[in-house]
Backbone as JSON Lines, residues from 0, in Angstrom:
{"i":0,"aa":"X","n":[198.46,219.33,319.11],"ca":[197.81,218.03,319.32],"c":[198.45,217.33,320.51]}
{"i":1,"aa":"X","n":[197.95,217.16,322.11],"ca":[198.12,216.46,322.64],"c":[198.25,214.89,322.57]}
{"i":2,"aa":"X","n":[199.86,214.33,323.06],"ca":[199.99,212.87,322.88],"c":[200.65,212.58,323.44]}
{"i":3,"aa":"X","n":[201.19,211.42,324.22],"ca":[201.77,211.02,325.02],"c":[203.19,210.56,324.3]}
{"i":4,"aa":"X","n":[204.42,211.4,325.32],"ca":[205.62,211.34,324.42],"c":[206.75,210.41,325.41]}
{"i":5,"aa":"X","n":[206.15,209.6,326.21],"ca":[207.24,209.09,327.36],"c":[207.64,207.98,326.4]}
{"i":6,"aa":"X","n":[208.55,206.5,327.33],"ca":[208.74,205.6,326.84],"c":[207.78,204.79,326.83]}
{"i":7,"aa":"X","n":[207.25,204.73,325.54],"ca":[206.18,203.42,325.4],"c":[206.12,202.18,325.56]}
{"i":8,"aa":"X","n":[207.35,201.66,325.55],"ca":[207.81,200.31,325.87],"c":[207.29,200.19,327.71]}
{"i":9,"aa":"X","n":[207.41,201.2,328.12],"ca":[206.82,200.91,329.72],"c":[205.75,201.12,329.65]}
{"i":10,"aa":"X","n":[204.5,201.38,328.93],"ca":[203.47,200.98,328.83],"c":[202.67,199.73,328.81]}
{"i":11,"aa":"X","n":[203.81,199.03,327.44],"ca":[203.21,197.63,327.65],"c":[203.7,196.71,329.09]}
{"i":12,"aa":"X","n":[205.04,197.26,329.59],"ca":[205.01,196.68,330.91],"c":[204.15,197.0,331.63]}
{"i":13,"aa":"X","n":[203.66,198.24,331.81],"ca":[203.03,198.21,333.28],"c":[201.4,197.26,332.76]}
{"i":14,"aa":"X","n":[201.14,197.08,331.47],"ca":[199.43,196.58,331.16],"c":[199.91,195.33,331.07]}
{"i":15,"aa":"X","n":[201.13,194.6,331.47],"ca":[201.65,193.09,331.22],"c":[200.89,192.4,330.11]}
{"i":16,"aa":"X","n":[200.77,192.93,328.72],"ca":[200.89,192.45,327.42],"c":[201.21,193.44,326.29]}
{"i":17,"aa":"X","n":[201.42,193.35,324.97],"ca":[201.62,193.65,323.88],"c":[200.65,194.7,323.45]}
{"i":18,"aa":"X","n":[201.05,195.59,323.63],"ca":[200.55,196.92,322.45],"c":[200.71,197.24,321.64]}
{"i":19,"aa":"X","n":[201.55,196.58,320.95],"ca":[202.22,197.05,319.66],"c":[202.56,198.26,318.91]}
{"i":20,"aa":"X","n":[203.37,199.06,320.0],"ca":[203.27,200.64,320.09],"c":[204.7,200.95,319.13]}
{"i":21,"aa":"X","n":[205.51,199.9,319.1],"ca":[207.09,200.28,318.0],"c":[207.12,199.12,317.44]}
{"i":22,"aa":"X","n":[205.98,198.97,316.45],"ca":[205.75,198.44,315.24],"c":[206.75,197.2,315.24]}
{"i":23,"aa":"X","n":[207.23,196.54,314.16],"ca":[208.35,195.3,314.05],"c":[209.47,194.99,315.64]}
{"i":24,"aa":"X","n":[209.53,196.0,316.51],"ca":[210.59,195.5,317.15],"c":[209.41,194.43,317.92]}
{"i":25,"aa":"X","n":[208.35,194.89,317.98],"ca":[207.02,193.81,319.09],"c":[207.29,192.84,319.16]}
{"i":26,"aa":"X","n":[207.72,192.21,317.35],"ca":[207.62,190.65,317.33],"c":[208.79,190.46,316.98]}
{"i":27,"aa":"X","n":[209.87,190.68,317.77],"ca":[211.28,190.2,318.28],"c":[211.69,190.1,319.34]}
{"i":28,"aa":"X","n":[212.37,189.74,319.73],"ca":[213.35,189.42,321.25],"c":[213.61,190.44,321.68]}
{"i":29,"aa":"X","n":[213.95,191.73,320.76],"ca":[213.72,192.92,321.42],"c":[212.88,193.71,322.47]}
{"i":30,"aa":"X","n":[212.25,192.84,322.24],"ca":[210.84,193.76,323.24],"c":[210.78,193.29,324.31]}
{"i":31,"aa":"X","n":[210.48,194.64,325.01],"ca":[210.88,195.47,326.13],"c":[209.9,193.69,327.19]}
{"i":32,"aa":"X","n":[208.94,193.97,326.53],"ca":[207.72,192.95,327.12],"c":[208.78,191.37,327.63]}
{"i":33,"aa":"X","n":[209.19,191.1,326.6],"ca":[209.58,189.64,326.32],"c":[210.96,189.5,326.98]}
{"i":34,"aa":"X","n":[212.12,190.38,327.47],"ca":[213.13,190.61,328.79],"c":[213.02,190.78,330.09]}
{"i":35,"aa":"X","n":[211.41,191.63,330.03],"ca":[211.1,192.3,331.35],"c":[209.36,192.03,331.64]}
{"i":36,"aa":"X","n":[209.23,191.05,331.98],"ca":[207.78,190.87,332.32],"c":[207.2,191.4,333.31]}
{"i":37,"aa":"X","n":[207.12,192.67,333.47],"ca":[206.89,192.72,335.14],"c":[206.66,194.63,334.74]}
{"i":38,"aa":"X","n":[206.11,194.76,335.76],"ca":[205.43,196.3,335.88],"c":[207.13,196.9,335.72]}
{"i":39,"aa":"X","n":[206.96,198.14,335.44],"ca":[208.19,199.44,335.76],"c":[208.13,199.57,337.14]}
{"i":40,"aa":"X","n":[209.55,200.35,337.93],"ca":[209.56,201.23,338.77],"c":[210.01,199.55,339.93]}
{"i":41,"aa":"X","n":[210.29,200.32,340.89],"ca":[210.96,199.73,342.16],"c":[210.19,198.47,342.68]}
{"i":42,"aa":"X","n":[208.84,198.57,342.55],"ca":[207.89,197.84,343.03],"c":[207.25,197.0,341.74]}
{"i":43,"aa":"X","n":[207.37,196.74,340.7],"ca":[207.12,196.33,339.72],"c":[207.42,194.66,340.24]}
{"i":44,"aa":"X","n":[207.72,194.55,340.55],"ca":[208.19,193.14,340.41],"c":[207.51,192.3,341.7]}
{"i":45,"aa":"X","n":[207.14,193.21,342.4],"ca":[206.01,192.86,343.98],"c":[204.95,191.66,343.55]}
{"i":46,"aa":"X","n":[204.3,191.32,344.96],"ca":[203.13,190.93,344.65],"c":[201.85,191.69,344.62]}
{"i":47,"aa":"X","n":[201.27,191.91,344.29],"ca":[199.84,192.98,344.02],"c":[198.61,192.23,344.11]}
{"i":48,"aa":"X","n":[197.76,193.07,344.77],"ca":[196.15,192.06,344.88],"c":[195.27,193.24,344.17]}
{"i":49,"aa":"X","n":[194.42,193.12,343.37],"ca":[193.71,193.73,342.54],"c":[192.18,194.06,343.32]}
{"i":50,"aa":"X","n":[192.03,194.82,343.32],"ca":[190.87,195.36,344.13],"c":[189.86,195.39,342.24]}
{"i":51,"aa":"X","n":[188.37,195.4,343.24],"ca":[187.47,195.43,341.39],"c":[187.63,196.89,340.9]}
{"i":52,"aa":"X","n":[187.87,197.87,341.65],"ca":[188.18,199.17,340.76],"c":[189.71,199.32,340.35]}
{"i":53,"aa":"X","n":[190.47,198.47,340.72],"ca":[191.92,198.01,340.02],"c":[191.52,197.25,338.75]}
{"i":54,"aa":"X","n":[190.65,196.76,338.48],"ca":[190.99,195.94,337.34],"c":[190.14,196.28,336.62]}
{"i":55,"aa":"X","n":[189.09,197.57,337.02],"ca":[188.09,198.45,335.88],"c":[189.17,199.09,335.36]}
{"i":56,"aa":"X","n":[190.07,200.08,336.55],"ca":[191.17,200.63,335.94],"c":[192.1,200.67,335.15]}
{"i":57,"aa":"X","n":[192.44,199.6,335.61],"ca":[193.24,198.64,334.06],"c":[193.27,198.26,332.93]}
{"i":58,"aa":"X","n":[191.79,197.67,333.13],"ca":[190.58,197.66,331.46],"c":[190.5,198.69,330.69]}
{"i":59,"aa":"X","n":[190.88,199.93,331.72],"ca":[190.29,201.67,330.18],"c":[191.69,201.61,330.62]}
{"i":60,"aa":"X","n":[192.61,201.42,331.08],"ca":[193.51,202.0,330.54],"c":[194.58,201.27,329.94]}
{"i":61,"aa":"X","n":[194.45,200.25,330.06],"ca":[194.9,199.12,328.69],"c":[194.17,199.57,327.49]}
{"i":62,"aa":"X","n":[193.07,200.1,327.23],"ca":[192.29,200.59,325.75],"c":[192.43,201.28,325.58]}
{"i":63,"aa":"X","n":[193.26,202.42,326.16],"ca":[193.31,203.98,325.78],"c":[194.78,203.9,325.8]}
{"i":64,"aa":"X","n":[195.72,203.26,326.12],"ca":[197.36,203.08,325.53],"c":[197.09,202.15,324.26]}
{"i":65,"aa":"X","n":[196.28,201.26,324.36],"ca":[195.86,200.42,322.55],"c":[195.69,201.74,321.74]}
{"i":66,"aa":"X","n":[194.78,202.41,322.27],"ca":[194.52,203.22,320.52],"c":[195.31,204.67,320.67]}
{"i":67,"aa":"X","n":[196.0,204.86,322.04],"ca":[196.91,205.7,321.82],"c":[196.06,207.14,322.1]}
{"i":68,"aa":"X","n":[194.8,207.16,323.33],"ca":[194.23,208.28,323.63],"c":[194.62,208.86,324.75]}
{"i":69,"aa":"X","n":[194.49,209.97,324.97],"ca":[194.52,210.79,326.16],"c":[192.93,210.82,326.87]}
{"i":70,"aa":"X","n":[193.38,210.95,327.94],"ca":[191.79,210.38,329.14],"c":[190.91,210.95,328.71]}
{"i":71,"aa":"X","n":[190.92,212.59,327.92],"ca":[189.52,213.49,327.86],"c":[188.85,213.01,326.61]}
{"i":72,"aa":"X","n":[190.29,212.51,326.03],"ca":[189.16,211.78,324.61],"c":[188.96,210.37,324.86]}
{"i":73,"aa":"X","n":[189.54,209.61,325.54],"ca":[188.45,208.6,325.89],"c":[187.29,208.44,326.61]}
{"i":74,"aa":"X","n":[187.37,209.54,327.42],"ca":[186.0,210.01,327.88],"c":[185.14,210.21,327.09]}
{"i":75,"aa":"X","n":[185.02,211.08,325.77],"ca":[184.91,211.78,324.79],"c":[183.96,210.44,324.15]}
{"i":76,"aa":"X","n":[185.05,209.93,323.9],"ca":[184.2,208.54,322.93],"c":[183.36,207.54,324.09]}
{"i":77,"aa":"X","n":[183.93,207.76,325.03],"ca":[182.7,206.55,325.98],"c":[181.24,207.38,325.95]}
{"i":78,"aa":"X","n":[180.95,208.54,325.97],"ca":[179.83,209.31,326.01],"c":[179.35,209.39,324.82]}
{"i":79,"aa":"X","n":[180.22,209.05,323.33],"ca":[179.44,209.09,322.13],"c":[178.92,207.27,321.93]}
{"i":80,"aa":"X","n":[179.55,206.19,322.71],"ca":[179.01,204.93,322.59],"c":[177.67,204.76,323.61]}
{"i":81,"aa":"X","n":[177.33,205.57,324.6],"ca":[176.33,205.56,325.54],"c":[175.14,206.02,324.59]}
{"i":82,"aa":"X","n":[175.26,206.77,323.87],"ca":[174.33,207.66,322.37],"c":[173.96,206.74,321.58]}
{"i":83,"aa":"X","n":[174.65,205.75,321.22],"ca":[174.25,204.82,320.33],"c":[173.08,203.74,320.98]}
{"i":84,"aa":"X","n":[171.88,203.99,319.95],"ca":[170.89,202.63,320.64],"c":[171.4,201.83,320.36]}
{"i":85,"aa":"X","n":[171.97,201.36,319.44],"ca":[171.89,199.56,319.02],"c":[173.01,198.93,319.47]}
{"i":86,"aa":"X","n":[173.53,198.2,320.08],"ca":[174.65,197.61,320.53],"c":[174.76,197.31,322.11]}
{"i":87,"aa":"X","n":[176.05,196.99,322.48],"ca":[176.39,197.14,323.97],"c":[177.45,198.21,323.9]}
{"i":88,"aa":"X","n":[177.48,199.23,325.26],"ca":[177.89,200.39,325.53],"c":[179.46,199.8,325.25]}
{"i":89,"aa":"X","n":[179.75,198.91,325.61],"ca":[181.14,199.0,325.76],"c":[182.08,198.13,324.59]}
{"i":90,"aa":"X","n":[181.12,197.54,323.49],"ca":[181.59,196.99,322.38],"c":[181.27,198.28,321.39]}
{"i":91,"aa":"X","n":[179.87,199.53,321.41],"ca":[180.5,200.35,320.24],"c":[181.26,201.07,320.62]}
{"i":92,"aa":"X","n":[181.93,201.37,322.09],"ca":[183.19,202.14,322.21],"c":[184.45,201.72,321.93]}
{"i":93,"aa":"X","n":[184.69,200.26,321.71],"ca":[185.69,199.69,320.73],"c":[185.68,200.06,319.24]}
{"i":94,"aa":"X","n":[184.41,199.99,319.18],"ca":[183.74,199.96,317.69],"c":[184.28,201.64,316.99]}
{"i":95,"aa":"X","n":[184.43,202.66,318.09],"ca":[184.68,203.74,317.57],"c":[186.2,203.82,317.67]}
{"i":96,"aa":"X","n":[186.47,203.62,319.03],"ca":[188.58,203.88,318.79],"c":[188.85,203.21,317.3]}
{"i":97,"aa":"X","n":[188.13,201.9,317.11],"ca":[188.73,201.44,315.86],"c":[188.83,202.15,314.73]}
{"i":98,"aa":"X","n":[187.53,202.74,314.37],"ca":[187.37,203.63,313.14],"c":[188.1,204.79,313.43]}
{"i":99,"aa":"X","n":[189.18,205.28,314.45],"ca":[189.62,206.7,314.26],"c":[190.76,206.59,312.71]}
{"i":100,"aa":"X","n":[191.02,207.47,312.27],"ca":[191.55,207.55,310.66],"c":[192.78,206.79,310.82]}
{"i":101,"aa":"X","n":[193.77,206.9,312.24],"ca":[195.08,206.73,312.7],"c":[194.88,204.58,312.73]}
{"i":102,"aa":"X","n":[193.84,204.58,313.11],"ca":[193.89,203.31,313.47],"c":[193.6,202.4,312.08]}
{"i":103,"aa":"X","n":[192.63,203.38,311.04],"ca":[192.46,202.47,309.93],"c":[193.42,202.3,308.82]}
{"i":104,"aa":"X","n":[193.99,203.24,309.07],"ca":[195.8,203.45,308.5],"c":[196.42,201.62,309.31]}
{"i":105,"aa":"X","n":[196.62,202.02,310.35],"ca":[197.99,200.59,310.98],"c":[196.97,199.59,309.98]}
{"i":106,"aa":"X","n":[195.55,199.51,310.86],"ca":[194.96,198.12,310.03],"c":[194.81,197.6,309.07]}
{"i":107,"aa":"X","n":[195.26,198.86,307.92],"ca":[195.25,198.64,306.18],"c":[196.94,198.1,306.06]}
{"i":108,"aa":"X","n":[197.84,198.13,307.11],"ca":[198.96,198.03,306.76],"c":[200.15,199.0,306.24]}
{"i":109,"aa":"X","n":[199.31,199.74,306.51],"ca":[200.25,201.23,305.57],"c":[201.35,202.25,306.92]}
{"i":110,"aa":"X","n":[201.11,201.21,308.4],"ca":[201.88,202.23,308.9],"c":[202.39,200.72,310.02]}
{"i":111,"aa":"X","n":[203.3,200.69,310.77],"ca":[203.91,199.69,311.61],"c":[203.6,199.69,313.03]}
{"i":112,"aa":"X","n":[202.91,200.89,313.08],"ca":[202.22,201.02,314.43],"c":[201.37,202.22,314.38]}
{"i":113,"aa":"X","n":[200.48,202.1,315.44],"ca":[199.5,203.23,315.96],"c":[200.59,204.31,315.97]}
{"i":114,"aa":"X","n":[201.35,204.7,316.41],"ca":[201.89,206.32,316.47],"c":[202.42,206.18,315.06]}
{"i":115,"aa":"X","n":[202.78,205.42,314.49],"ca":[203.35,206.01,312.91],"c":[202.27,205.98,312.21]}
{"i":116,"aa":"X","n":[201.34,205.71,312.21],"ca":[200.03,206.07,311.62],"c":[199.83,207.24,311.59]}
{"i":117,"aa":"X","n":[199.63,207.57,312.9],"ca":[199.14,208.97,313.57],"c":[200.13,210.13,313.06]}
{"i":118,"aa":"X","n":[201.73,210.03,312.94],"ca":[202.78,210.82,312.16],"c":[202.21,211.02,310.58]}
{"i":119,"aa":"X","n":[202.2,210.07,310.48],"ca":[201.45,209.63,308.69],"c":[200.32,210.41,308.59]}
{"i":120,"aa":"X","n":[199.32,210.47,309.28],"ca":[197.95,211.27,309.15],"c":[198.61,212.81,309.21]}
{"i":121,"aa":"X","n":[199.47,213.19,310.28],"ca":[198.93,215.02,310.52],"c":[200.44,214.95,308.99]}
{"i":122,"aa":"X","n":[201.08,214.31,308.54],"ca":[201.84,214.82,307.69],"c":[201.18,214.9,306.14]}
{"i":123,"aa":"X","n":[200.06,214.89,305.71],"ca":[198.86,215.02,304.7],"c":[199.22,213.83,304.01]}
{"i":124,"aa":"X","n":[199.73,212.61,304.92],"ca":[199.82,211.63,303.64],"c":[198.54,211.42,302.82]}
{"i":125,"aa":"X","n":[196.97,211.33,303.51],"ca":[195.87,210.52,303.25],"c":[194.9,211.7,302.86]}
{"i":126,"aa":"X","n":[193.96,211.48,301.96],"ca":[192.48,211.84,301.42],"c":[191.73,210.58,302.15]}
{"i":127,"aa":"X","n":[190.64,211.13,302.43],"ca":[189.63,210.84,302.86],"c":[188.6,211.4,301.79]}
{"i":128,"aa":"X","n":[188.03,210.52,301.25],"ca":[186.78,211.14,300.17],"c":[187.13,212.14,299.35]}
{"i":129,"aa":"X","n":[188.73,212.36,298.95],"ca":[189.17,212.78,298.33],"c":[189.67,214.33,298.84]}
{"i":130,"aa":"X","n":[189.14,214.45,300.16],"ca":[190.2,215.62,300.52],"c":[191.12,215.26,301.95]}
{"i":131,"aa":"X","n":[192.11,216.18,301.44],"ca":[193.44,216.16,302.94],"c":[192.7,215.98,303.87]}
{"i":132,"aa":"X","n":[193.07,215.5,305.06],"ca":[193.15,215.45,306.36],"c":[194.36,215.29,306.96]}
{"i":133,"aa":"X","n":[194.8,216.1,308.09],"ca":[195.87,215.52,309.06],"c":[195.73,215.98,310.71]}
{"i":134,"aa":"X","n":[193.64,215.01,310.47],"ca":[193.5,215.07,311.84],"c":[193.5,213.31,312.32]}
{"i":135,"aa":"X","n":[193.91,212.81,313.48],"ca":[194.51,211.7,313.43],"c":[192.75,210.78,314.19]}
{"i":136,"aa":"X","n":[192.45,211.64,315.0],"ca":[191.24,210.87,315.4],"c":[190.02,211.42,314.98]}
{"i":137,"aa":"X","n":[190.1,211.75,313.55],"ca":[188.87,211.64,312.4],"c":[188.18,210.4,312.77]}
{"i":138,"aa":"X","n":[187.27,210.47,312.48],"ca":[186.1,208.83,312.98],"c":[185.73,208.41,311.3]}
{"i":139,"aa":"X","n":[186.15,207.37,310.82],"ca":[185.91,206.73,309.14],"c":[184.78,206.28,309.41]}
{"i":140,"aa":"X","n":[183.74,207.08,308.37],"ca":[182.29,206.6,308.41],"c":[182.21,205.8,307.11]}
{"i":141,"aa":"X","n":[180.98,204.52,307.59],"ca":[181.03,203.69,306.9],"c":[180.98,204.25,304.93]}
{"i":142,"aa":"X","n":[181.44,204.03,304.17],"ca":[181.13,204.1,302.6],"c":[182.58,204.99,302.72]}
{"i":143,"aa":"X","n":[183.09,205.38,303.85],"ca":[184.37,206.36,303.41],"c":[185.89,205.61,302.81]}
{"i":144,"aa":"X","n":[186.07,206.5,301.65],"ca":[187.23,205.84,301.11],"c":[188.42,206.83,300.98]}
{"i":145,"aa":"X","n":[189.55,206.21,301.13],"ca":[190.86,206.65,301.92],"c":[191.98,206.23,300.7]}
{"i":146,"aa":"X","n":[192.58,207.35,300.48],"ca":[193.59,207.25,299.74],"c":[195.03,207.69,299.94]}
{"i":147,"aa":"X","n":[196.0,207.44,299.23],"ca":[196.98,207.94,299.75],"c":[196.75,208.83,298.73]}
{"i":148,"aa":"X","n":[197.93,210.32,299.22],"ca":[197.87,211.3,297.69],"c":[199.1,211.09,297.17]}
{"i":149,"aa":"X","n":[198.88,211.36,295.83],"ca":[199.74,211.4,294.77],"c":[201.52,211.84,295.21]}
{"i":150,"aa":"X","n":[201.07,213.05,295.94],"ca":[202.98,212.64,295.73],"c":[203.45,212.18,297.16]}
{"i":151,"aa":"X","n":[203.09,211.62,297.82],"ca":[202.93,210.53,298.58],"c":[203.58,209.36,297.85]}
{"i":152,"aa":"X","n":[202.76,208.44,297.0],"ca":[203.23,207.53,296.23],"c":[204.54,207.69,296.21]}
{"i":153,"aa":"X","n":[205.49,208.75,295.77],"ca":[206.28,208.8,295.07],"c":[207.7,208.47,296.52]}
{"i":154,"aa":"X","n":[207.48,208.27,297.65],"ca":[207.75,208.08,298.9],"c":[208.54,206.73,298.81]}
{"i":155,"aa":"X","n":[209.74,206.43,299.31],"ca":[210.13,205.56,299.77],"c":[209.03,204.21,300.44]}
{"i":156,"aa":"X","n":[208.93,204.67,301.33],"ca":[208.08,204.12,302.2],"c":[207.2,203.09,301.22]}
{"i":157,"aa":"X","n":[206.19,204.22,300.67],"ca":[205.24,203.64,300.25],"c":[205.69,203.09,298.93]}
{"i":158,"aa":"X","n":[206.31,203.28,297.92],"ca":[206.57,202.74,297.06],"c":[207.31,201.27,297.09]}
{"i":159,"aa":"X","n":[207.82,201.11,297.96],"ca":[208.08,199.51,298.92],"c":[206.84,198.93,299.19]}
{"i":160,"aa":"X","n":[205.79,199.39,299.76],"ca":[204.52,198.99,300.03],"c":[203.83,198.43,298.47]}
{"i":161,"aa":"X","n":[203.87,199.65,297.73],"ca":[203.42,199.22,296.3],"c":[204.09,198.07,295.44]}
{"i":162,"aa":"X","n":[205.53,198.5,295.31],"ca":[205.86,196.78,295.1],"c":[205.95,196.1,295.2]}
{"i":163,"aa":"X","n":[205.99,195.81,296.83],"ca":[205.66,194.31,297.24],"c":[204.57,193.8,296.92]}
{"i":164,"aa":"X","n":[203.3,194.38,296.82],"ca":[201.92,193.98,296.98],"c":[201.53,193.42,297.81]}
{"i":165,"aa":"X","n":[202.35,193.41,299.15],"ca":[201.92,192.28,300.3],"c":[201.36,193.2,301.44]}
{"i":166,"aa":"X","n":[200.59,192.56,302.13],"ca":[199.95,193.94,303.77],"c":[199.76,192.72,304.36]}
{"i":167,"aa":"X","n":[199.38,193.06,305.82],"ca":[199.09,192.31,307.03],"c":[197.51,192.07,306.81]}
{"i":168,"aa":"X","n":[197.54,190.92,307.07],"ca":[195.3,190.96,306.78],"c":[194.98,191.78,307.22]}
{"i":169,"aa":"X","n":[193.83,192.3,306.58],"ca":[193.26,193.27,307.04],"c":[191.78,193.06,307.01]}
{"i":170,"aa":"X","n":[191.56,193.34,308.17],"ca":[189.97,193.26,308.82],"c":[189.14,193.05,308.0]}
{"i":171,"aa":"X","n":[187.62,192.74,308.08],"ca":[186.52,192.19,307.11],"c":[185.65,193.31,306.77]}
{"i":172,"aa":"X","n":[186.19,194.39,308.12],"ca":[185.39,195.24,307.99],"c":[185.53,196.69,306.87]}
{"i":173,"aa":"X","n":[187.25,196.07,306.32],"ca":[187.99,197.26,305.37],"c":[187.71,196.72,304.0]}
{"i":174,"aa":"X","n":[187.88,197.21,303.18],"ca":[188.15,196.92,301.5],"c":[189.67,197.73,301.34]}
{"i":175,"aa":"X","n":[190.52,196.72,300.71],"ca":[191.86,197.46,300.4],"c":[191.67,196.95,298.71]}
{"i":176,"aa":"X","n":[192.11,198.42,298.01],"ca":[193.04,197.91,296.96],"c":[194.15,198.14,296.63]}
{"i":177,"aa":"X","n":[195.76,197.37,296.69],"ca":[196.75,197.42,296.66],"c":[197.49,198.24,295.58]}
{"i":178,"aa":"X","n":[197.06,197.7,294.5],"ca":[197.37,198.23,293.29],"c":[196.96,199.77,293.03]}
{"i":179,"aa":"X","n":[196.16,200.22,293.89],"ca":[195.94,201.77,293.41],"c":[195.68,202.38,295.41]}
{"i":180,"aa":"X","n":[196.23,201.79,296.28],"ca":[196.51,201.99,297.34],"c":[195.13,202.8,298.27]}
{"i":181,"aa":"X","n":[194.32,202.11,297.8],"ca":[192.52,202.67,298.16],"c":[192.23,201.91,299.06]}
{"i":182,"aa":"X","n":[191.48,202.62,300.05],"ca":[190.92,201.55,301.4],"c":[189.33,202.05,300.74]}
{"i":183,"aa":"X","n":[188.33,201.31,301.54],"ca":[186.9,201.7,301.97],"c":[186.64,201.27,302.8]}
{"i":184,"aa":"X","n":[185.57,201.82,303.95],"ca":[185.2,201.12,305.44],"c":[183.71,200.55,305.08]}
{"i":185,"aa":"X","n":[183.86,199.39,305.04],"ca":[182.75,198.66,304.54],"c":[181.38,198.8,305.6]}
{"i":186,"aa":"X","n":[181.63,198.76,306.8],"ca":[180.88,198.41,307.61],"c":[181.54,198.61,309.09]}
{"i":187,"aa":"X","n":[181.01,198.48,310.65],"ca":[181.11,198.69,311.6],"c":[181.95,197.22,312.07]}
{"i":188,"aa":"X","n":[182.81,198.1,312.69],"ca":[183.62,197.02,313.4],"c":[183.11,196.21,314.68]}
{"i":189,"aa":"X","n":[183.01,194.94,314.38],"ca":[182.36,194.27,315.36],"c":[183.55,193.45,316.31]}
{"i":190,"aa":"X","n":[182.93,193.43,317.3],"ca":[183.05,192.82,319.02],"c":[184.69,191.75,317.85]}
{"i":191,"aa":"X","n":[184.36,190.99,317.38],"ca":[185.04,189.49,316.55],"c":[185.87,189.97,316.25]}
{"i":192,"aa":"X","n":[185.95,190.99,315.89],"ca":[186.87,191.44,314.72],"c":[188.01,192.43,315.19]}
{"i":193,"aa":"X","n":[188.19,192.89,316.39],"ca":[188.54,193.48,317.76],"c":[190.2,192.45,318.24]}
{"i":194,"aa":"X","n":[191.27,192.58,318.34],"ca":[191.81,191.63,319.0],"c":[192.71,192.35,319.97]}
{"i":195,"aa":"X","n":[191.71,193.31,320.97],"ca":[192.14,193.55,322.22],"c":[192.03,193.06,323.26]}
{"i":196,"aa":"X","n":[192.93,192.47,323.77],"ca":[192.34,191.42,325.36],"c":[192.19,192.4,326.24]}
{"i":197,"aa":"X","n":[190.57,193.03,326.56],"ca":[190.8,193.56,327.49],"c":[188.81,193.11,327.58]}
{"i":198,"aa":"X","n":[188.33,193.04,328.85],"ca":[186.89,193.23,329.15],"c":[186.53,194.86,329.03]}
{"i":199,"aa":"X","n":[185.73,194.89,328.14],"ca":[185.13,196.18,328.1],"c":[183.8,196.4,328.71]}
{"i":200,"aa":"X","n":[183.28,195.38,329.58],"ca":[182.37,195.51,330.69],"c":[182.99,196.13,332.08]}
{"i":201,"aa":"X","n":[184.57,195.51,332.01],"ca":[184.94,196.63,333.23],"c":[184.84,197.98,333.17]}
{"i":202,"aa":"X","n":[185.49,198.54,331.94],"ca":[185.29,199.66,331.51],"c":[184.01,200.86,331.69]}
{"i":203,"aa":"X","n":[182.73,200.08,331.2],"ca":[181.86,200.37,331.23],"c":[181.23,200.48,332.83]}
{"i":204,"aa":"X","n":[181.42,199.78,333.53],"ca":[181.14,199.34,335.03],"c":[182.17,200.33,335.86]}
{"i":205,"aa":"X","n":[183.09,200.86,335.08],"ca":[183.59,202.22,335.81],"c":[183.19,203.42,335.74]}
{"i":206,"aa":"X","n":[182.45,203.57,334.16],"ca":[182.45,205.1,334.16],"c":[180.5,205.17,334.81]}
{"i":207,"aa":"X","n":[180.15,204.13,335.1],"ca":[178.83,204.11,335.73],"c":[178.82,204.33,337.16]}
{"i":208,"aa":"X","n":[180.38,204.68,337.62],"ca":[180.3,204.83,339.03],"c":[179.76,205.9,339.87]}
């Protein structure tokens, strides 16, 4: 499984905001973001003028370090949101990074970031409709319900999760139940419900080039 193994913390520098790529240190003084505001590398700290295919550029690739893709599969998914009639091209291609299995994991709360999600998926933590998976960009179709398996539970990790009873809100578009550690994807993730700052009309206005 191809994934990007550099330092992620220079990711969110060079996209100058928060990705939330190492879970709890994000929202501390720790982060890399909140010492060092400014691009990586020698020239990071320059002045820069943004040309409009600089800041299409920026747009996919601020969304593809968010959900943690490599270029051929964000390609991949921009050509399955062009397929879809109903919507705008570049809100159901949000609409899909969201639903990958890795991402509905962080959003249920069950992992501290997109890559520990994604560890969590290929290690058979989760059923999906009641069988294994540990493919990480599975796409959760709507009515699909997600479980952890049984000796899973029995996990550090998660058994902290279970007694607290507490998670990070979770989207309108999920059903969680805590007590028996069950998600369902109620419905399609909409544009609102999204809290990536990025224009996904640039996006779209690139790969139309």
């Amino acid at each position: 499984m191809a994934r990007y193994t550099g330092a992620v913390c220079r990711l969110c520098r060079r996209e100058g905001q928060k990705l939330f790529l190492k879970g709890e240190r994000c929202y501390t003084g720790k982060c890399a973001l909140a010492r060092r505001a400014y691009a990586p590398g020698q020239h990071g700290q320059g002045r820069k003028k943004s040309s409009e295919y600089g800041l299409q550029l920026r747009a996919k690739q601020r969304a593809r370090r968010y959900y943690g893709v490599l270029e051929k599969q964000f390609s991949h998914y921009f050509d399955l949101a062009t397929k879809i009639k109903e919507g705008k091209t570049g809100e159901n291609l949000l609409s899909l990074l969201e639903s990958r299995l890795d991402n509905v994991i962080y959003r249920l709360g069950w992992a501290g970031s997109r890559p520990e999600a994604r560890q969590l998926v290929v290690h058979n933590h989760f059923l999906v409709n009641g069988k294994k998976t540990n493919i990480p960009s599975i796409l959760v179709k709507d009515g699909d319900v997600i479980t952890l398996s049984e000796s899973s539970k029995k996990s550090p990790k998660f058994k902290n999760i279970i007694e607290s009873g507490t998670s990070k809100p979770v989207p309108k578009w999920l059903e969680l139940d805590m007590n028996k550690l069950e998600a369902k994807k109620l419905n399609k993730p909409e544009r609102a419900d999204i809290d990536l700052e990025v224009e996904e009309t640039l996006i779209v206005e690139l790969y139309s080039k």
